[in-house]
C-alpha positions in Angstrom: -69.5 -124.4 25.4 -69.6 -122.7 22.1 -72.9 -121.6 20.3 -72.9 -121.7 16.4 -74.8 -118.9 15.2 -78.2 -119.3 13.6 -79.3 -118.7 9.8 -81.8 -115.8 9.5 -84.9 -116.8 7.7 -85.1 -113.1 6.4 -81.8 -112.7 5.1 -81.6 -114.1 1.9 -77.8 -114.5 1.6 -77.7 -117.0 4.6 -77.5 -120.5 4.3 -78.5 -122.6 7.4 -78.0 -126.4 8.3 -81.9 -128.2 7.2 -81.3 -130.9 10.1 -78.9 -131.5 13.1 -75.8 -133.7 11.7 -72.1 -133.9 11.3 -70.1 -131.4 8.0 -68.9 -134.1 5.8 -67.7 -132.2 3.0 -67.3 -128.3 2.2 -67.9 -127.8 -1.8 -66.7 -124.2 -2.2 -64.7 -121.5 -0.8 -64.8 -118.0 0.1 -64.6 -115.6 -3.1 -66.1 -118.3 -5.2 -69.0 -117.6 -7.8 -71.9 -119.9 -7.4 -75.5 -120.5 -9.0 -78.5 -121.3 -8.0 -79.0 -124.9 -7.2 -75.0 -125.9 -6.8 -73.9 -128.0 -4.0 -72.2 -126.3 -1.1 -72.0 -128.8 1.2 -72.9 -132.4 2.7 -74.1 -133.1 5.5 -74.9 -136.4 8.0 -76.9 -137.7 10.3 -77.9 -141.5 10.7 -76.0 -142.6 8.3 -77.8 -140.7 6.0 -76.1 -137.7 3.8 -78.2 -134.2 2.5 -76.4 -131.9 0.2 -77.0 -128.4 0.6 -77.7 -127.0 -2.3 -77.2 -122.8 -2.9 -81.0 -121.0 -2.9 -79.7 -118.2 -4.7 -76.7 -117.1 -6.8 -74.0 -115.1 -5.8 -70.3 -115.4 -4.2 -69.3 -116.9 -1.7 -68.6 -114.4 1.3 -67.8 -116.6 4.2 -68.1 -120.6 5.3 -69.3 -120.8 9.0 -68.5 -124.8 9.3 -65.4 -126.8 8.4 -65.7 -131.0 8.2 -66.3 -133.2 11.3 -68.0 -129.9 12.3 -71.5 -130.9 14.4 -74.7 -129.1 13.4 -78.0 -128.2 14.9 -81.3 -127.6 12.5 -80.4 -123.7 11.0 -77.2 -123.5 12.2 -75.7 -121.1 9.9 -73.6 -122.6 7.1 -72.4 -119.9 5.0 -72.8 -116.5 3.3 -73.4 -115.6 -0.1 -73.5 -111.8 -1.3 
């Protein structure tokens, strides 16, 4: 069984699933410049898709998920620095 790791509410850099669904799509990559309020990924659950929008702005340091990937609620999405 593998165990995605969580999102730490402290860290600011640390983005973390808002509900349990399914990755739909992944809207950046690694290295990439981002600002505050871009979608960085979709997400699904009943039918119903949430984007994930960045909380602060940065780069992209590292994407935790890839599509078709199932989430729990702060499942850790990605990194930004």
């Amino acid at each position: 069984m593998h165990f995605h790791p969580k999102a730490l509410k402290d860290v600011k850099g640390q983005v973390g699933a808002p509900m349990p669904g399914k990755v739909v799509d992944i809207k950046v990559a690694p290295g990439q410049v981002v600002a505050k309020g871009q979608p960085l990924c979709v997400l699904s659950a009943m039918k119903m898709e949430t984007v994930v929008n960045c909380p602060v702005a940065g780069t992209v340091k590292a994407v935790h998920v890839q599509p078709d990937m199932s989430l729990e609620g702060d499942d850790l999405i990605l990194e930004i620095e």
